[in-house]
N, C-alpha and C positions, 0 to 999 in steps of 0.2 A: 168678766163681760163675755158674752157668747153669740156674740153674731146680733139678733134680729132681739135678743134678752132688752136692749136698751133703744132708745128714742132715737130719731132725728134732735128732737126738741133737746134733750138730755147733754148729746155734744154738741149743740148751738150755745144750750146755754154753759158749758162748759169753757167751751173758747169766749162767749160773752165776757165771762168773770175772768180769764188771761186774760183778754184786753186792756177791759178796765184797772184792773190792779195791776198788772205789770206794764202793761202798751207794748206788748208784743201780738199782734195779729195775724192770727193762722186762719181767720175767717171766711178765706178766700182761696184754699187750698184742697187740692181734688180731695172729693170728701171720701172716696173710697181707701186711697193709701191713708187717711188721717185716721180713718176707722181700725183700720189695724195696727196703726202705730198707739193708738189709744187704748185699743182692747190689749197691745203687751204691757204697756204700762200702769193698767188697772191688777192685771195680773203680778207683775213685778215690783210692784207697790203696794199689793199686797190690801189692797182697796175691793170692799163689795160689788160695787158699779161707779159708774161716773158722778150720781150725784156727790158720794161718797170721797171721791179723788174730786172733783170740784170743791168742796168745804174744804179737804184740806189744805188744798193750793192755795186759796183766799185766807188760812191760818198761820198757813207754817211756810214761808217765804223758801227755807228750804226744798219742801217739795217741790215748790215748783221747778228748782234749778233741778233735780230730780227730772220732773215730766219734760223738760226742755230740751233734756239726752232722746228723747222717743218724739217729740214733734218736729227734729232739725233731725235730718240726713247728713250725716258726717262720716262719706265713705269717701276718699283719696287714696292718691296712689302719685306715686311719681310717675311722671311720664304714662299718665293712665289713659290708655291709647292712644299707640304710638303714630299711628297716622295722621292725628291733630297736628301733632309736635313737630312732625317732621315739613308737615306743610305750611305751620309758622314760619318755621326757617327758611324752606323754601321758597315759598309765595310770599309770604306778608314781610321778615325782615328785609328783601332787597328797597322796597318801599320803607323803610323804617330809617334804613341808610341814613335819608335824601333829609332826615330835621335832625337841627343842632345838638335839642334837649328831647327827650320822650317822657310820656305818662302812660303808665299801662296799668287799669283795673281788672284784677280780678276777683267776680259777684259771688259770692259765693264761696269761699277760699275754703271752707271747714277747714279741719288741723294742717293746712299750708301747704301739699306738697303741689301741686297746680301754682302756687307763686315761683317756690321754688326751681320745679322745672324751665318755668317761662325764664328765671332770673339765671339758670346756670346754660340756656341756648342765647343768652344775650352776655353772657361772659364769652360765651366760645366764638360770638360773632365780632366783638369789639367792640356789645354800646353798650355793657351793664355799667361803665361809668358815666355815663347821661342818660341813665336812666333811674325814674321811681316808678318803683310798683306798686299800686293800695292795695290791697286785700281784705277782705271786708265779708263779716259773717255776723249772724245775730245769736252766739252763741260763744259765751263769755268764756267758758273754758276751754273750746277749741282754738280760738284767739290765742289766750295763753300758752296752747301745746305748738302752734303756731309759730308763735313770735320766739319760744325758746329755740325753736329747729333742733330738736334730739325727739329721734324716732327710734325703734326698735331693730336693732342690727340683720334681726332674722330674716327683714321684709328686702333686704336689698337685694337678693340674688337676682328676685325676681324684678326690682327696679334696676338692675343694672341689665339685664336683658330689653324692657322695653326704652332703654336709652340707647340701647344700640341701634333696635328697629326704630327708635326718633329723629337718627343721624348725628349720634352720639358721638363729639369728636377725640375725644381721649376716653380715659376711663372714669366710672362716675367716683370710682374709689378718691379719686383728686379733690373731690368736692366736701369727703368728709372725714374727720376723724374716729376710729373706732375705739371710744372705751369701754370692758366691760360685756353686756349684751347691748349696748345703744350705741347711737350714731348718730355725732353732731357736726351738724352742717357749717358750714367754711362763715368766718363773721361776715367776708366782702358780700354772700349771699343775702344772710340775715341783715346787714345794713345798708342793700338798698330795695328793701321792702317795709313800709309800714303798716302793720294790721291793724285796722278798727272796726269796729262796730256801723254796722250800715241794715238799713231791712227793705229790701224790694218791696216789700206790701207796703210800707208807711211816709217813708223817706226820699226825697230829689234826686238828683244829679249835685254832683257836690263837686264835679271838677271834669275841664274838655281833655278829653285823650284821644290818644293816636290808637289802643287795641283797645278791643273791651274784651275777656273772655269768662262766659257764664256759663258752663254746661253741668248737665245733671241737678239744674239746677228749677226751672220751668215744669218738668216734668210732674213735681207735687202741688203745681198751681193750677186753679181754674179757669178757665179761658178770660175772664173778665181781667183776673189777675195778672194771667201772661200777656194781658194785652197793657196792661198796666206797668207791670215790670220793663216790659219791652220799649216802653216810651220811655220809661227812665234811662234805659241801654241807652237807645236813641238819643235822648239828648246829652247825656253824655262822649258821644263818638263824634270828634271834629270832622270837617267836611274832609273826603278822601282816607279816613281812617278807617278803623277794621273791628266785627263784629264776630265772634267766633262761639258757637254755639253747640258745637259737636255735633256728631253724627245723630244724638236721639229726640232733638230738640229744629223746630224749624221758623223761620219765619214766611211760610208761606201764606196760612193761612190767618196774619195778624193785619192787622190797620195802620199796622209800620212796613208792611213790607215794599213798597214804593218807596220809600227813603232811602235802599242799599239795595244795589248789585248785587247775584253770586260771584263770588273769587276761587273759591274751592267747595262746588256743590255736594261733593262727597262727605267731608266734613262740617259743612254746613259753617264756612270763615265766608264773610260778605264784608263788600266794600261799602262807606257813604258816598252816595252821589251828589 
């Protein structure tokens, strides 16, 4: 694929035929990153053009779990920017205190390490034992890399640095075991987080929470669509709960943005009113 080589009509009807045969809907996703996540995937699959990789996605169920790695963004980081982190803990858990039980979604989880983080700054406060965390992706084998919690050892230098700048209270070494070149995460972590399957373009609010946190994650959607997703945040966050969207993502200019306060405008963490 080469740029201008292929149609509008060509990846409409592309994502047409995902929909229908898998019901996964990217139809609604900035068409320019979709363009290029498309054009590597034609290349890396080794596909003529897209009508080309469409036939085969509608043949070979394989491919598609194939072009699925190239339409879902699955970049994480533990503690990936640490001024989020630090200002959950700061700002949002003293409110978090004040209920019995907590539910905290995070949209978008890709291979887990945004649960995790959340899950080892609510060990260090005293409520990961009243707490669940969903996590929730529409990408079945980040799920799975996920829910195992064993990551590559090499990655932690740098995740133990941005847990410091998060207000890291011991060391992150505590949280995991090294075998090997991997590094698997502590079970108290992994058991109280359950990952599933969820898709902002298609699917509800499936339960009321105290945080929602969804970042990097808006960014590959169209306005229609973040206005969409966004209602779904919305109705998911109980009154007085928390909305945390990172720095590159905003609800200023959505049709939800009357429902929540800022909390911490830098970060872009809002309250419901």
């Amino acid at each position: 694929m080469t740029g201008s080589d292929e149609s509008d009509p060509a990846l409409s009807e592309l994502l047409e035929a995902v929909y229908h045969r898998y019901h996964y809907d990217f139809r609604g996703y900035a068409e320019a990153s979709l363009r290029r996540r498309v054009a590597a995937a034609v290349g890396q699959l080794r596909c003529a053009g897209l009508a080309e990789l469409r036939e085969r996605v509608l043949a070979e169920p394989r491919m598609f779990s194939e072009l699925l790695r190239y339409l879902t963004v699955q970049v994480s980081d533990l503690f990936r920017d640490p001024t989020y982190f630090r200002a959950i803990r700061e700002r949002v858990v003293p409110y978090l205190r004040t209920y019995p039980s907590l539910k905290i979604w995070v949209a978008g989880c890709a291979t887990g390490e945004e649960a995790y983080s959340l899950a080892i700054i609510l060990a260090e406060e005293g409520l990961l034992a009243r707490t669940l965390i969903y996590a929730t992706d529409i990408h079945p084998e980040s799920l799975r890399i996920a829910e195992a919690g064993v990551y590559g050892l090499d990655r932690f230098a740098k995740f133990s640095e941005s847990y410091r700048l998060a207000g890291g209270r011991a060391s992150l070494s505590d949280y995991y075991v090294a075998q090997y070149s991997s590094a698997i995460l502590d079970r108290k972590l992994r058991q109280a987080i359950l990952f599933s399957d969820h898709s902002l373009a298609t699917d509800v609010a499936f339960a009321e929470v105290e945080l929602v946190s969804c970042r990097n994650v808006l960014i590959y959607f169209d306005r229609p669509l973040q206005d969409r997703a966004l209602g779904v945040l919305r109705d998911s966050v109980r009154r007085k709960g928390f909305l945390g969207l990172g720095a590159k993502e905003t609800l200023r200019f959505s049709a939800h943005a009357q429902a929540f306060t800022e909390l911490v405008p830098e970060d872009r963490i809002y309250q419901r009113r």
